[in-house]
Steps between C-alpha positions, in 0.01 A plus 500: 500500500641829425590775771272762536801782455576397116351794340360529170755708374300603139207600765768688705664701180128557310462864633857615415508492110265866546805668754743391253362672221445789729880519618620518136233765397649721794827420382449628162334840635854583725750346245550864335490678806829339681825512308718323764567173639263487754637085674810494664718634816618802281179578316403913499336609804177657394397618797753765479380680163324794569185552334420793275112538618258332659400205322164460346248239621612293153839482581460436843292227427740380245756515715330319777362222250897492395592451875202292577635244237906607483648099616764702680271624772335308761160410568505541856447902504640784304788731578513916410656579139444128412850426699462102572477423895803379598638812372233707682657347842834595415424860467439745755163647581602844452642413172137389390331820667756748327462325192150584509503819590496651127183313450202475746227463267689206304636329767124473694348378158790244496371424860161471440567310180718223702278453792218477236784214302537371839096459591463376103804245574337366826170477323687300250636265762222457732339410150742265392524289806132514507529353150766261686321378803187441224703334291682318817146402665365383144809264467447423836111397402625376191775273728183420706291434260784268283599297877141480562452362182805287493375374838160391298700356272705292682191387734364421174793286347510338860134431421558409167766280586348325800195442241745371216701297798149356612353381132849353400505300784101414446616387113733287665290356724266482231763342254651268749121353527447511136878264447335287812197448325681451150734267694209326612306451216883423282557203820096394387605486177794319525344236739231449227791468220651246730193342560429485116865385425433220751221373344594551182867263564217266707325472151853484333624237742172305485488469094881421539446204726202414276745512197770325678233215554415506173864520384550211719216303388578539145889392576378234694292397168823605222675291754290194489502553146786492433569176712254342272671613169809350668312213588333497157866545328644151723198352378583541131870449578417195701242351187819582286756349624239198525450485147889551447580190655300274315543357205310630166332169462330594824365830361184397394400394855519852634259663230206622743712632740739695241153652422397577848829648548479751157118607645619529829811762380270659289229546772819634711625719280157617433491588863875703549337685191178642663672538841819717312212693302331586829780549692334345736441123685167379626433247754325326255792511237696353759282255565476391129891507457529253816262261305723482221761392719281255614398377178825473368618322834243219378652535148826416641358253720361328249839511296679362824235232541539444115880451510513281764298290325711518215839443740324216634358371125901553395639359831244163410614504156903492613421224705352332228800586298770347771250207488527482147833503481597221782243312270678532223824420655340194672331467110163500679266715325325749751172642321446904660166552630215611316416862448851593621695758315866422294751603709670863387839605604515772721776765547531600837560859516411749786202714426568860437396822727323764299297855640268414234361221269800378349822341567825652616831438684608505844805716567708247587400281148819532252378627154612230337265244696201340283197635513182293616240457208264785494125471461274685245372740763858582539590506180159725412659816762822492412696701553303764729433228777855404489692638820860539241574447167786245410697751434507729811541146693800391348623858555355504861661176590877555357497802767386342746726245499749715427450701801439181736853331415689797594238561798609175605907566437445811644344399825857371696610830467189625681499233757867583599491692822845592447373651169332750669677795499639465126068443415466817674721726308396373182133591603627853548690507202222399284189680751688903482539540180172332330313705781667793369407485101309771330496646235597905653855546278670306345809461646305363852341255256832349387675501796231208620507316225912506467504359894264238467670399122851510738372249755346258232874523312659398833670834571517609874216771573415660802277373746423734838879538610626241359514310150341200330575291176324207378809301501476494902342150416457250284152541449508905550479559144122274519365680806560821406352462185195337624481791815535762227210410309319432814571840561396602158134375487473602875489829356172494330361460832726739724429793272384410093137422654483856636692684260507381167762705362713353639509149319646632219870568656524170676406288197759729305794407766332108523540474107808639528607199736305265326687607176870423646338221764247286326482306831354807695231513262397124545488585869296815430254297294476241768447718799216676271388169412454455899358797549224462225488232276225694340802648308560206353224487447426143684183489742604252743232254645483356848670184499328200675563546860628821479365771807343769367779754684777303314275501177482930504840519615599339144261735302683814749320580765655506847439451859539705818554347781266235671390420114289821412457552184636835342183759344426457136609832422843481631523164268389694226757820574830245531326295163487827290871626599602178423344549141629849455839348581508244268336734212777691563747280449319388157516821384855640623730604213845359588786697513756599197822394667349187509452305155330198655110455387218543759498229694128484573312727248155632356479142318472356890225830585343372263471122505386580859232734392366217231523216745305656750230635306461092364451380895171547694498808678527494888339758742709881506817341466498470143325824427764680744825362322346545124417894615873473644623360229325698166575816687868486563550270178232582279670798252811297453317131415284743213814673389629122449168312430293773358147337354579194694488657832205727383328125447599402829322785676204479299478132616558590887202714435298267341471156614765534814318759641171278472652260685637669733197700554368150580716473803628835601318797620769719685703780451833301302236451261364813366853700543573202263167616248564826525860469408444294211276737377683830552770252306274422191374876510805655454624202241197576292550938537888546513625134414685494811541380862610722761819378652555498919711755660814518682669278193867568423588662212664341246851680565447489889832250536 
């Protein structure tokens, strides 16, 4: 607030502009009148002049204007002759009385006219400091006035603010409800949505147990089905090798039944058909395929029942033959019974296992061994329900043996506990750097193949700290060459099956060995063989007696510990690596620096693909090596084969795929359907087949 003694100076100096103009029009009136200096300590005296006359009234009232406004003299009260007052005091009285004297009249009108100055002076006072203290009491109103308002003011902020204070804290109140209640009715919410959500993953959960059921109802019924199509498939196998054994002149007595058995198949086939096109089983398809079992069980009872009369009609008639001949040689004639058949030599050879109406070979069966007779229901499926062709057999068996006499050389060494330590550096010299190939520069991806060609040639390589040659032993140079392609088709498993890349640099380093080794690639062949003899292709049967773990241990399949049975799909993942692998190797363009031929080339791919396609297909096995196969292979067998293998495809998709279809409903299957026709597709746009990545270039090494 300001202080009530700040003045208003423009109010203060309003009434002076008119006695400014007034002092400079006096000014102007005496200017021509004084010639001297009139400021200073030595200015002229002009009391001392005398004065011609008496003045008139103008010039004494010009004179007393000029004195009244003169800035030399003082306000506070003339002095005579216009002499200032501290001059006056300095003179004597008598100087003032004699100087005055010479002039009564003038020096009374000088008198009168400075007492009346004086009374006009005081007036002038009294009425400015009236005009003061006016001025003074209005600014001290106006002070007044401005604190009295000021006071309002601030009573009124204080109001004001106390009002302002008051509804911000009732908006907060009223906003701290408002987020309670939203809170609230959020929290409702929320517990309804959780509520909902519950009973919605109640629903969920209920219709997934319901599926489950159903899921395991129907496996329950695939599974039963597909017992009886095994079931049904030892039947035919078992009415086979029945009619293999006997002789032809027997045929004739096994008419009816060959019948039954060619309406029962069809009927069965029939059935697979309408179950694969429904992709579904019924209770009552199950049902119907168990009483085809069951009719062809009394089919091949009534074969068994027929043969054993036919043993017992030939064991009658060999009797009658010894008897015949002790009568000769006692020259009695012995005259055979009545009715009784001529006795018919009879070869005794060991009926052959089959997966399918037909005959085949056991593993163990040379290829040169004779083959039994084979009936005209053989003869009329041949070759699809043959389990190998001759061919593939012969080929089958020279490995095998192969491998088993140096499996059996080889087995002192890996008996001898004092072995040990030498086995175990050879397993590191062989495990590092086949672990280690890829394909990422060149250089990495000679250096493996140069130190597992060194330890095959018998030079000392290095082994953990220390170093290793096959010529630590006499039979080094075997089990390092059988470990090694151990190690090899281990591979397809370890990481082909997940990444398929990366077959193609370990078939390029394994034909590399194979081309300066010929006995690692027998080994390689026969450890695939092991693996799957579907690449041979050869679809092994269970041999009588055989347990069914030992029987799917020869087709592949392994077992944890305690005898369970690995998944289906991990079968099916180590099956197509092991594919991928071996198309790999088909297809693998040796290296320059070597001039010796492929040992195992596209004219092997493709013998494979031929032979398989003339077998009966089996359940996603087959479908998941062909898909295998045709993809890694496929654009090199048309570059070689060209209409041929356009031929081939067009036959997997015609009657292969039928039946198949007949059989096989999963996945294998239409990855293989849909490969073969993306395959035919692009044949028929571009001419082409698309060839697998990750292969090596041609200049790679």
């Amino acid at each position: 607030m300001a202080s009530k003694h700040n003045f208003n100076v423009e109010e203060l100096l309003s009434g002076f502009d008119s006695m400014k103009i007034s002092a400079l029009r006096n000014a102007a009136k005496l200017s021509p009148l004084i010639k001297e200096r009139t400021i200073g300590p030595d200015c002229v005296d002009l009391s001392q002049k005398k004065v011609a006359g008496p003045p008139s009234p103008g010039k004494v009232e010009s004179n007393d204007a000029t004195k009244e406004n003169d800035p030399n003299l003082s306000n506070e009260g003339p002095s005579t002759n216009g002499t200032p007052k501290s001059v006056e005091k300095k003179k004597p009285t008598t100087a003032h009385f004699n100087a005055t004297v010479h002039n009564d009249a003038a020096d009374c009108a000088a008198v009168q006219l400075k007492l009346h100055q004086q009374d006009i002076e005081r007036q002038r006072v009294a009425s400015v400091q009236k005009t003061l203290a006016e001025r003074q009491t209005k600014i001290r109103l106006a002070d007044e006035v401005r604190e009295a308002q000021l006071a309002e003011n601030l009573q009124q902020a204080a109001l004001n603010a106390a009002r302002k204070e008051k509804d911000t804290e009732q908006r907060l109140l009223n906003a701290m409800k408002e987020q309670e209640k939203l809170a609230q009715e959020a929290s409702a919410r929320r517990q309804a949505e959780i509520e909902q959500e519950n009973r919605r993953l109640n629903d969920i959960q209920a219709q997934l147990r319901r599926r489950q059921e159903e899921m395991r109802k129907k496996a329950q019924l695939l599974d039963a089905l597909r017992t009886h199509i095994g079931q049904f498939r030892v039947g035919t196998e078992t009415f086979t090798k029945a009619l293999t054994v006997i002789g032809v002149q027997h045929a004739t007595k096994f008419t009816n039944q060959k019948k039954s058995v060619r309406v029962l198949q069809k009927d069965f086939e029939l059935l697979l058909q309408t179950v694969n096109t429904n992709q579904e089983v019924s209770q009552a398809e199950v049902d119907q395929a168990a009483e085809y079992c069951k009719l062809l069980d009394q089919v091949n009872a009534e074969v068994t029942e027929i043969l054993a009369q036919i043993e017992a009609s030939q064991k009658q008639q060999q009797e009658e033959q010894e008897k015949l001949e002790q009568a000769k040689a006692a020259e009695v004639p012995v005259v055979p019974a009545s009715g009784q058949e001529q006795p018919v030599q009879q070869t005794d050879t060991k009926p052959t296992d089959s997966t399918d109406s037909g005959t085949g070979v056991t593993p163990a069966a040379s290829a040169t061994a004779p083959a039994p007779a084979i009936t005209s229901q053989a003869t009329d499926n041949e070759p699809f329900f043959q389990p190998v062709s001759p061919e593939c057999l012969q080929f089958y068996n020279e490995i095998k043996s192969f491998y088993e006499q140096h499996q059996t050389a080889v087995k002192q060494l890996m008996d001898d506990p004092s072995m040990k330590a030498y086995r175990f550096n050879c397993q590191k010299a062989i495990n590092v750097p086949v672990n280690a190939i890829s394909a990422v520069n060149r250089d990495h991806f000679i250096d493996k193949y140069q130190k597992l060609a060194a330890l095959l040639s018998g030079q000392n390589v290095k082994a953990g700290d220390g170093m290793v040659s096959i010529n630590g032993h006499p039979l080094g140079r075997t089990y390092c060459t059988m470990l090694l392609a151990k190690k090899f088709v281990s591979q397809a498993d370890t990481s082909i099956s997940s990444n398929a890349s990366a077959a193609f640099p370990v078939a390029a380093i394994a034909v590399a060995l194979w081309q300066r080794f010929p006995d690692f690639g027998r080994f390689f062949l026969a450890y695939l063989h092991r693996e799957c003899p579907y690449l041979v292709p050869y679809y092994l049967p269970q041999l009588e007696g055989q347990s069914q773990e030992d029987f799917l241990k020869t087709l592949g399949y392994r077992f944890a510990d305690g005898g369970v049975l690995e998944k289906q799909d991990q079968y099916l993942k180590r099956m197509s690596g092991l594919a991928r692998l071996y198309a790999a190797v088909i297809i693998t363009i040796p290296r320059k620096d070597d001039p010796t031929p492929h040992p195992h080339g596209l004219e092997y791919g493709w013998r494979w693909l031929t032979n398989i396609l003339n077998r009966f297909p089996q359940p996603d096995i087959c479908a998941t090596l062909l898909a295998e196969f045709l993809q890694t292979a496929g654009a090199d067998l048309h570059a070689a084969y060209g209409k041929q293998f356009i031929k081939v495809l067009q036959v997997l998709r015609g009657d292969y795929m039928t039946a198949l279809n007949r059989i096989d409903t999963g996945g294998p299957k239409a990855r293989l359907e849909g490969l073969v026709g993306k395959m035919l597709n692009l044949l028929a746009l571009e001419g082409r087949v698309e060839r697998p990545e990750g292969m090596l270039s041609v200049n790679f090494w």
